[in-house]
N, C-alpha and C positions, 0 to 999 in steps of 0.2 A: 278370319282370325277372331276367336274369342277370348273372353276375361270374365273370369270369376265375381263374381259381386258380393262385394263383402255385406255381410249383416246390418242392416242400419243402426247405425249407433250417433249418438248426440253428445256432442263436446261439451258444449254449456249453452246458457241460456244468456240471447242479450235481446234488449229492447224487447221486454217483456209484458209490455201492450202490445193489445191483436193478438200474441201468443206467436209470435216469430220465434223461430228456433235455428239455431243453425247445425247443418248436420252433413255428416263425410256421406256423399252417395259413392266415390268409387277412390279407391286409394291402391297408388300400382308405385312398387320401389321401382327406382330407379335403376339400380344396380339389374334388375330381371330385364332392361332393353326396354320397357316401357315407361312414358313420360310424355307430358304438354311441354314444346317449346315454342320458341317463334318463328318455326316451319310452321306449324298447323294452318290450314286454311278449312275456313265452314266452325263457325259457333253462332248457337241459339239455342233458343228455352223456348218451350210453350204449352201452355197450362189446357186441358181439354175441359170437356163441361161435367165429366164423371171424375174431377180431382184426378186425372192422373198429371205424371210432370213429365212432360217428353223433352231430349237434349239430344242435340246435333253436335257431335264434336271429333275429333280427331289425334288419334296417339303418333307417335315417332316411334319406330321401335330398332337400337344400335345405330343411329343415325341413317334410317334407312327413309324413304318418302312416307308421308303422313297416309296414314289408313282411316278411311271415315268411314262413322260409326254414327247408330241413334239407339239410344236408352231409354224406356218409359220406366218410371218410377210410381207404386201404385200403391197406397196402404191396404196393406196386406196381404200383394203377389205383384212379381217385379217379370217384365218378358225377360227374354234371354237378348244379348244386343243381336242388332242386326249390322248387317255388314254391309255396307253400301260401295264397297271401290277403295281402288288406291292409287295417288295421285306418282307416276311413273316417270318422271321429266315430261318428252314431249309427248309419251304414252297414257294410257291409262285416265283415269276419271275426273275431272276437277272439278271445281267451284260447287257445292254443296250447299244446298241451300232447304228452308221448308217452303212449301208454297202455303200448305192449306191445313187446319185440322177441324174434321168433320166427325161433329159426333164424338166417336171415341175412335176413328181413323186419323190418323198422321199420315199428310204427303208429303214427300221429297223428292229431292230435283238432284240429279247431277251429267254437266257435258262430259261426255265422252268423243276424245280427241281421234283424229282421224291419221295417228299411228300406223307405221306395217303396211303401208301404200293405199291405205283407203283414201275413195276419192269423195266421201261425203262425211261430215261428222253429224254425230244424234245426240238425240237428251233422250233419258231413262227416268220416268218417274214409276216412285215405287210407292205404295200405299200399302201403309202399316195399320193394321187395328188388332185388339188387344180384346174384344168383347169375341169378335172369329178370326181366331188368327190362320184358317184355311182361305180365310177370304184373301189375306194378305198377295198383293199382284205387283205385276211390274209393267206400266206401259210405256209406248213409244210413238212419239207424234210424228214420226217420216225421218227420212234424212233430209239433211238440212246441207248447202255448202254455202259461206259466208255472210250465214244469221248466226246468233245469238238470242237464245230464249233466255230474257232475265228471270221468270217464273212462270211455268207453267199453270195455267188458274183452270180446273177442271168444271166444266158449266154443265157436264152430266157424266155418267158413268162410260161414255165412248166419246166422249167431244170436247176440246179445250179451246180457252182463247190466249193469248200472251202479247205483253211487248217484247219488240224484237229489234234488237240492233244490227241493220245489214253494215256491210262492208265492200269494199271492191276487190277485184283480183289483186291489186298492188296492197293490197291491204290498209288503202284509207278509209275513214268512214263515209259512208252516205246517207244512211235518215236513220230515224227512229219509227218505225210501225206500229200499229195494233192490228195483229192478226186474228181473225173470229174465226171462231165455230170449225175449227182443224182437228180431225179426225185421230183418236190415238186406238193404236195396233196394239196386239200382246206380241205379233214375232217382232223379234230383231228384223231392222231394215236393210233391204240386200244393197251390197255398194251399186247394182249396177241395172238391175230394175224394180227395185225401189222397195217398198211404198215411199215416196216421197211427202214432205209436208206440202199442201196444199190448203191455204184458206183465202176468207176473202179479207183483204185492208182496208179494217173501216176505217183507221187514219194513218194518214201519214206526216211527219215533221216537212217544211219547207226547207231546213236546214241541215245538212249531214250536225252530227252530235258523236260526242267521244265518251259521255258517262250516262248509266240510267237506272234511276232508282225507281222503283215501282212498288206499291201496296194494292193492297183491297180491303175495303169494310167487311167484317165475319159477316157472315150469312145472308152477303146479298153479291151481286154481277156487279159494283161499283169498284171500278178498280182506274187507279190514278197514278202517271208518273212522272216524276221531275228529272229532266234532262239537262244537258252540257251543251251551250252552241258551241262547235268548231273552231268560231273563228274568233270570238269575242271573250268563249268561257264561260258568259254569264245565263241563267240558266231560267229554264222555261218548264209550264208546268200543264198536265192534260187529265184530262179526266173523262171517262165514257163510261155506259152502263152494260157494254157486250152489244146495244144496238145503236146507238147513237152517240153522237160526243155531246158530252154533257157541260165541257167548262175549257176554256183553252186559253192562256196568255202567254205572251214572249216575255213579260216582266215580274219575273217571279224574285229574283234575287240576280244580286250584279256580281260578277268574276270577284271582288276583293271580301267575300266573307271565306270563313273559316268553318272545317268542322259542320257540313250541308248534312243535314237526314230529311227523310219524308217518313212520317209516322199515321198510322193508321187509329183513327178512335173511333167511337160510336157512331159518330153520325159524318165524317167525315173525315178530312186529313190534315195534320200540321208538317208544315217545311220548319228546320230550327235549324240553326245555325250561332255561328259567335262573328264578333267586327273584331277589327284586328286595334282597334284603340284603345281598348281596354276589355277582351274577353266577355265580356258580359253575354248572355243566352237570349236570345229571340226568336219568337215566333210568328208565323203566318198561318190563318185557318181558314181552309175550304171545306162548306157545309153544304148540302144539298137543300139546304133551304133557302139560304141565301144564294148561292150559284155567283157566288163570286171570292175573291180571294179577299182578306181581310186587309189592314193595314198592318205595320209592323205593331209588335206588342215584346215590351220588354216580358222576360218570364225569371229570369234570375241573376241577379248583381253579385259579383267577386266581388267576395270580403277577404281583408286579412287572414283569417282562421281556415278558410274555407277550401271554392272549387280555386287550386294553384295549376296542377296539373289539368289545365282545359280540355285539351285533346283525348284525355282519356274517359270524359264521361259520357253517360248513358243514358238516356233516359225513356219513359212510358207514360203515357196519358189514356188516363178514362176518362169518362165524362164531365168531372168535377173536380179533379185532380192530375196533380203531373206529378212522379216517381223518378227523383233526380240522385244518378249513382254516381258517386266519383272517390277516387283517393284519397288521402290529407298526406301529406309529404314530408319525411322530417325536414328537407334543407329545402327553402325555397327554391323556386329555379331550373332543382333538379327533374324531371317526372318520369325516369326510368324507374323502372320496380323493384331495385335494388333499395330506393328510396321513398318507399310508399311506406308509409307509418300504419296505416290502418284504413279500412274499407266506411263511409258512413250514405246514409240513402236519406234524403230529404223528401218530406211531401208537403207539396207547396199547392195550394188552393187555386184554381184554374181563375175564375171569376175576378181576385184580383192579386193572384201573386205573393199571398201571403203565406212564412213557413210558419206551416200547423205540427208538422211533427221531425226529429232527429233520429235516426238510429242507427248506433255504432254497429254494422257487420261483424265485422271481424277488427281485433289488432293486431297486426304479424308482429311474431316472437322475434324474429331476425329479419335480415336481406333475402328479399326474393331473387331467384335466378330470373324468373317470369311469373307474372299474374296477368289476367282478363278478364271479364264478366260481360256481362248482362242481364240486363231485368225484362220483365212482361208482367201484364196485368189480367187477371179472368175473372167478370164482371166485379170491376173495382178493386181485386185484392191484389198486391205485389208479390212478384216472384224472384227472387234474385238467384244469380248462380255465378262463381266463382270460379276460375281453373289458377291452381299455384305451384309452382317450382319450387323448391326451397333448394335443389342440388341433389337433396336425397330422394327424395319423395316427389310426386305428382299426387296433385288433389284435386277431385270436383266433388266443391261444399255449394249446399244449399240454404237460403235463410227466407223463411217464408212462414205460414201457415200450416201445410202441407204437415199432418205427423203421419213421419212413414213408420 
């Protein structure tokens, strides 16, 4: 399924320091069957090192299951989308994710479910590049039956490592893995002699776990994830370099926070989350210098004016800052999107939490049916990206640097 890509064009001009722009990359009516709603499953941005803006995202088209989709955005020559799957009920492709951008290659990740009597289900990663687009492949690290590849992390051009959440036949959980150095294949894997995944476990969880979020640092094997105990909730956190485990504790955060991410920076990783006593944003940092997890660190206090809608923000860290997105609401209280007043992005000073700068995104004209975003940052600069409903229209607006 393809779509036309309209001409870049630029609404106006806000928060005009740094030279942020905000600008329509794809704009599809409604009325043609195409639109963002709250089916969509797989959104992300991610900035490459040749300024292109690559986006993960997903259409509905006459209320039929979401089709996912990646877009590079490029000044001065835009790809054609690519078509990655479509999510079928219990058929077809799900959970879409990026794992990696190398260069000027984008990788993606998506499970393909084991529909139509298959007795194994695979993950398909596909690598997108834009400098050779002959190069562009599609690999496949075996069949798998009850794992779960959260992100395939490719450590060379035929070999990957991932965490991996197994399962039992009754389908409860049993651990969380790191599986090294597994083999990926260009064919499709046969249901019945294989190639099968096979790697070695450099670790493994003592505890089955029900959620797992996993990152890596750009351009190195340090790759970390923050898991779910089973029985408790409260969550644990691992770190290895692809040969050894490099950081591991059971006390990373307790079952009563809110709003849990694990964020990738420079030299290491923050866990953020909110308390349920007043909202407020906290941080923990693992560095490979210190090789241990920090103390809590508050990183941003609810004001009056401010983050209301908690749940829905976002945020990115570089080295010396943190890139905080959230709504402003007209009616307290409310935080559906029908009630977002406007989009604003803080940048708040890593070192000691202080806001150095404001900027209004966007301010919606009316009631959304649906809005989302996310932000990324590539070597310090913010990228923002927005999908909106208005009932008529679907938008994905950009507000960044970037002049396409």
């Amino acid at each position: 399924m393809k779509f036309t890509k309209l001409t870049m064009i630029f609404l106006y001009l806000l928060g005009f320091l740094f030279g942020d722009e905000l600008a329509v990359l794809e704009s599809f009516q409604i009325k043609d069957g195409k639109s963002f709603t709250n089916m969509y499953q797989g959104f992300e941005c991610q900035v490459d090192d040749g300024g292109a803006f690559w986006v993960l995202y997903s259409l509905t088209r006459d209320n039929e299951w979401p089709q996912y989709l990646i877009d590079c955005y490029k000044p001065g020559r835009n790809l054609p989308v690519k078509d990655l799957g479509a999510y079928y009920g219990k058929g077809g492709w799900y959970d879409p994710v990026v794992c990696r951008i190398s260069g000027t290659t984008l990788e993606a990740q998506v499970f393909v479910s084991n529909d139509y009597g298959r007795k194994m289900q695979y993950h398909e990663l596909t690598s997108l590049s834009y400098s050779q687009e002959s190069s562009n492949q599609i690999q496949y690290p075996g069949g798998v039956s009850k794992t779960s590849l959260s992100h395939i992390r490719k450590i060379n051009d035929t070999t990957a490592s991932a965490y991996s959440l197994e399962w039992s036949e009754t389908g409860d959980p049993l651990s969380v893995k790191f599986l090294k150095d597994f083999k990926l294949y260009s064919l499709w894997p046969d249901d019945y002699s294989g190639p099968f995944l096979e790697a070695e476990t450099l670790w493994e969880s003592e505890t089955p776990a029900t959620f797992v979020y996993d990152e890596r640092v750009n351009g190195t094997n340090v790759m970390a994830a923050l898991y779910r105990h089973w029985e408790d909730d409260n969550w644990r956190f691992v770190c290895v370099d692809n040969e050894r485990v490099l950081f591991e504790t059971e006390a990373a955060l307790s079952a009563s926070m809110l709003n849990v991410s694990l964020k990738a920076g420079e030299k290491g990783f923050f866990i953020c989350w909110q308390e349920k006593q007043n909202s407020d944003i906290f941080y923990k940092e693992y560095t490979l210098v210190s090789n241990k997890l920090s103390l809590r660190n508050k990183l941003f206090s609810v004001d009056d004016q401010g983050l209301q809608g908690t749940s829905a923000y976002e945020l990115s860290i570089s080295s010396e800052r943190v890139f905080l997105q959230f709504p402003i609401l007209s009616k307290k209280g409310n935080s559906s999107p029908a009630n977002w007043k406007s989009m604003v992005r803080y940048t708040v000073r890593l070192s000691d939490q202080a806001l150095i700068k404001t900027d209004t995104i966007i301010s919606f004209p009316g009631p959304r049916d649906f809005v989302s975003h996310r932000i990324t940052t590539q070597a310090g600069v913010p990228h923002s990206l927005i999908i909106t409903n208005d009932g008529l229209r679907s938008q994905l607006l950009y507000f960044g640097s970037i002049n396409f």
